[in-house]
N, C-alpha and C positions, 0 to 999 in steps of 0.2 A: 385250757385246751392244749391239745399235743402238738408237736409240730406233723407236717406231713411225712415230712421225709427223716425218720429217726438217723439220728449221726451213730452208728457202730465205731470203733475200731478196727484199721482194714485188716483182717485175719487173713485175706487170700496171700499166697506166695506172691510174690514180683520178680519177675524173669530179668535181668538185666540186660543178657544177651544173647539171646536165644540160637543164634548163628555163631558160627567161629568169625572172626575178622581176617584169618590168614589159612589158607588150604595150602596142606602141603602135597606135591604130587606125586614127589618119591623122594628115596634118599638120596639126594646127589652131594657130595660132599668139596668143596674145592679142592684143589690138587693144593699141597701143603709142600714147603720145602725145612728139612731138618739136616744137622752136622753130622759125620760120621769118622770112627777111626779106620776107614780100611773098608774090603769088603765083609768081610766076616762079621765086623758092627755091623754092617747094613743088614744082612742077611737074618740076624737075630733082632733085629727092629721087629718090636712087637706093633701088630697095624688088626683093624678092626677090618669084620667081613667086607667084602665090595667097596676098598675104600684102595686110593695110590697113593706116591707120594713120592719126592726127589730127593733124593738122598746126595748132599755133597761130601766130597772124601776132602776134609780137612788136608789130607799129610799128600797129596796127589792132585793133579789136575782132573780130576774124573769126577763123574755120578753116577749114580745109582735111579734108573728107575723102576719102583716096586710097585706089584700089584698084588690084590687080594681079590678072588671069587666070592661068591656067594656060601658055599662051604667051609673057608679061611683059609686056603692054597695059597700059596706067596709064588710068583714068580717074579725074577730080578732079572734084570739086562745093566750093561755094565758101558759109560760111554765117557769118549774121552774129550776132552777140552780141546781145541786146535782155534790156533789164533788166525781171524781173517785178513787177508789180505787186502788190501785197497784196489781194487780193478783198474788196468792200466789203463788209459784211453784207445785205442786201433787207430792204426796210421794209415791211411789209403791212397795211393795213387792215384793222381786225376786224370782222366783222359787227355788230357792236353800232355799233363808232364810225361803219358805212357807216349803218345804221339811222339813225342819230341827223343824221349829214348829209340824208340824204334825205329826213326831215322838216322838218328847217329850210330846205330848199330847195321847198317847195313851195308856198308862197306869193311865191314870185320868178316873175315873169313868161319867158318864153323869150326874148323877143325883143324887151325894153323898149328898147335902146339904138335901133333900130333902126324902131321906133313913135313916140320921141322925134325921133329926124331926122326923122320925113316929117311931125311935126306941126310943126316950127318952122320947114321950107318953105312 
């Protein structure tokens, strides 16, 4: 007798992954940074359509930020290094110690330097 269910070989294809595992949305590319001699290396920095990137001038404290359109238009801006400075604290007067000035100042004349000149003329 036969069995029921004859065994084939599986002929059909098998799909492994029918989906993608990663959707891309668009091309964003990260902003890259690369060495340059000058601007004029920067300028001829060869750069792919829609893509930027930071250009630092080896010989100068400066960079270069370059962009690219969709067409491959390059446009550059050109910027300079400037070193920060530490922000000083602000010093403010208290009302007590303005208090305390403003009584001591009120026995000084306004404009004694000034009464002195026109008397010694």
């Amino acid at each position: 007798m036969y069995p029921i269910f004859p065994t084939y070989p599986n002929t059909f294809p098998t799909q492994t992954n029918a989906f993608p595992t990663q959707i891309n949305v668009g091309p964003t590319q990260p902003t890259q940074i690369q060495y340059v001699n000058g601007k004029q290396s920067a300028e001829t920095y060869q750069m792919a359509p829609n893509s930027s990137i930071i250009l630092m001038d080896s010989s100068s404290p400066r960079f270069y930020m370059k962009q690219t359109d969709a067409s491959g238009t390059a446009t550059i801006k050109s910027y300079d290094f400037v070193e920060a400075e530490d922000e000083k604290p602000v010093e403010y007067v208290t009302k007590q110690e303005f208090e305390k000035y403003k009584a001591s100042m009120k026995g000084v004349k306004r404009n004694e330097s000034v009464d002195d000149a026109n008397r010694k003329q």
